[in-house]
C-alpha positions in Angstrom: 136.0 109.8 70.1 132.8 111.3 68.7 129.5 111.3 71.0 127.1 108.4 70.2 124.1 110.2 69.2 120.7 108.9 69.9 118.1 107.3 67.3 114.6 106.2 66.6 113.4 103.9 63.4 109.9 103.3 63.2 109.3 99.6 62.6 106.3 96.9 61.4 104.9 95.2 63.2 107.0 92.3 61.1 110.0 94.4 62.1 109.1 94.7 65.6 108.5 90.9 66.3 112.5 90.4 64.2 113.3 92.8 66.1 112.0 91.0 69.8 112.9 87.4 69.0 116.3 87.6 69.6 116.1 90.0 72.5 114.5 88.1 75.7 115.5 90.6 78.4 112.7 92.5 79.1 110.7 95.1 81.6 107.0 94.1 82.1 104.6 97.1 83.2 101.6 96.6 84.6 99.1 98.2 87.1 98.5 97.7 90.2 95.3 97.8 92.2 95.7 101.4 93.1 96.6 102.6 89.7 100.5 102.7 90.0 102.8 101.2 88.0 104.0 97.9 88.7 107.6 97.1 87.3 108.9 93.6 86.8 112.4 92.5 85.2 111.5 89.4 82.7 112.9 87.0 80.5 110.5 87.3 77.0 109.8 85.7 74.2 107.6 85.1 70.9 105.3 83.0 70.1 104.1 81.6 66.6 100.8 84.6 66.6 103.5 87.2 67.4 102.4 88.0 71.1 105.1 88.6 73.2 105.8 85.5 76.1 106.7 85.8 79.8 106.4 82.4 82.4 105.0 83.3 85.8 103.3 82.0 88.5 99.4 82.6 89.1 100.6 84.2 92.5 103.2 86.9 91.5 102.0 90.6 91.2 102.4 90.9 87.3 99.8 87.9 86.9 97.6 89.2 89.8 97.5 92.6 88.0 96.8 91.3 84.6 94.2 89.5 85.7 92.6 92.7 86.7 93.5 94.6 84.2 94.3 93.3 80.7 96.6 96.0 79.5 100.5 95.5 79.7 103.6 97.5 78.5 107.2 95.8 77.7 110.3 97.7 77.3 112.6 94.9 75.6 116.3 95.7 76.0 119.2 94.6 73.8 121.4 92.4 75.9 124.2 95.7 76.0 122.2 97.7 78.1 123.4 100.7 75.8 122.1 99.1 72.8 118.6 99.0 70.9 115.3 98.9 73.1 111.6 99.2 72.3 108.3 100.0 74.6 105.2 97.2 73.1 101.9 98.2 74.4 99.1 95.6 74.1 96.4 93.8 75.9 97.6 90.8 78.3 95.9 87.2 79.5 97.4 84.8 81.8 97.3 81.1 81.2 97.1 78.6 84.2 98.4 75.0 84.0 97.0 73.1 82.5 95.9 74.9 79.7 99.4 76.6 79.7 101.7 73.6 79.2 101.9 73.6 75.5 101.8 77.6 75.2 104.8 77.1 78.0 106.8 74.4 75.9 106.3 77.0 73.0 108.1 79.7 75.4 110.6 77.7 75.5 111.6 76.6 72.6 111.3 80.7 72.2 113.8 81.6 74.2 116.4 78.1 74.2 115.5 75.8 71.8 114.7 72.4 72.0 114.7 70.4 75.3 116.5 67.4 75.8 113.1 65.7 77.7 109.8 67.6 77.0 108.0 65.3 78.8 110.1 66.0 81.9 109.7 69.4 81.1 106.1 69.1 81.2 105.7 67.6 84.3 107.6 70.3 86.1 105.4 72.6 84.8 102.6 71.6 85.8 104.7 70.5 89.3 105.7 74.2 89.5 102.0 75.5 89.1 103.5 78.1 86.1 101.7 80.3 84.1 102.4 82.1 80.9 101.5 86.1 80.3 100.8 86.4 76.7 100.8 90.0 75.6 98.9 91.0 72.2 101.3 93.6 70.7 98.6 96.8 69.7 101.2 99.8 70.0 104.6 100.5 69.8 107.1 103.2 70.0 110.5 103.1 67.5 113.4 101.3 67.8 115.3 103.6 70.0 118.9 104.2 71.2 120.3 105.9 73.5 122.6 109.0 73.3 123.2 112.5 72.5 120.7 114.4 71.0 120.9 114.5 67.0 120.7 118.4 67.1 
């Protein structure tokens, strides 16, 4: 069996958004008060303008810290952690119910499709006191794979 060796294919930013709207499993970065790194496992979208979708809640650390600091990476992952994966650097904002129920049914649709009650879907929403991170894609690194290296 011969090695699997590693590659990189630099993308559009048309390519990079085919290349995301399949994928939803995701790492958020963001940074915390003291400057660190903050690391969250997420499930992402896209939306119609091409920034990249996470739900939240106003309370969790990734909406705290964006809140304080606009700028956001995403490493999204194939869904065979040995596959494809991409780092997207861009500025963030949160959205807060209610302004975020129409960006959330949006996310959705995204990630599953249609609904089978989107007024139900709103309601719980807004119940659930969700949010939606929308991250503005400014930089990103190739399509990468892991593996040995080429040389």
């Amino acid at each position: 069996m011969s090695p699997n060796i590693a590659t990189t294919t630099v993308v559009s930013r048309a390519e990079l958004l085919d290349f995301i709207r399949p994928r939803h499993r995701a790492v958020l970065l963001t940074t915390r008060a003291d400057g660190g790194p903050q690391a969250s496992p997420v499930t992402c979208g896209v939306d119609d303008e091409g920034r990249i979708v996470v739900a939240t809640y106003p309370a969790r650390a990734k909406a705290r810290n964006v809140r304080r600091d606009p700028r956001a990476g995403v490493v999204v992952l194939s869904d065979d952690f040995n596959g494809p994966w991409i780092q997207v650097d861009g500025s963030a904002e949160i959205l807060d119910v209610p302004e975020a129920v129409e960006a959330l049914v949006a996310y959705y649709r995204a990630i599953a499709g249609e609904h089978p009650d989107w007024d139900e879907y709103r309601e719980a929403m807004v119940r659930q006191d969700k949010s939606l991170l929308r991250i503005t894609p400014e930089r990103w690194g190739p399509v990468a794979t892991g593996g040995f290296p080429p040389s």
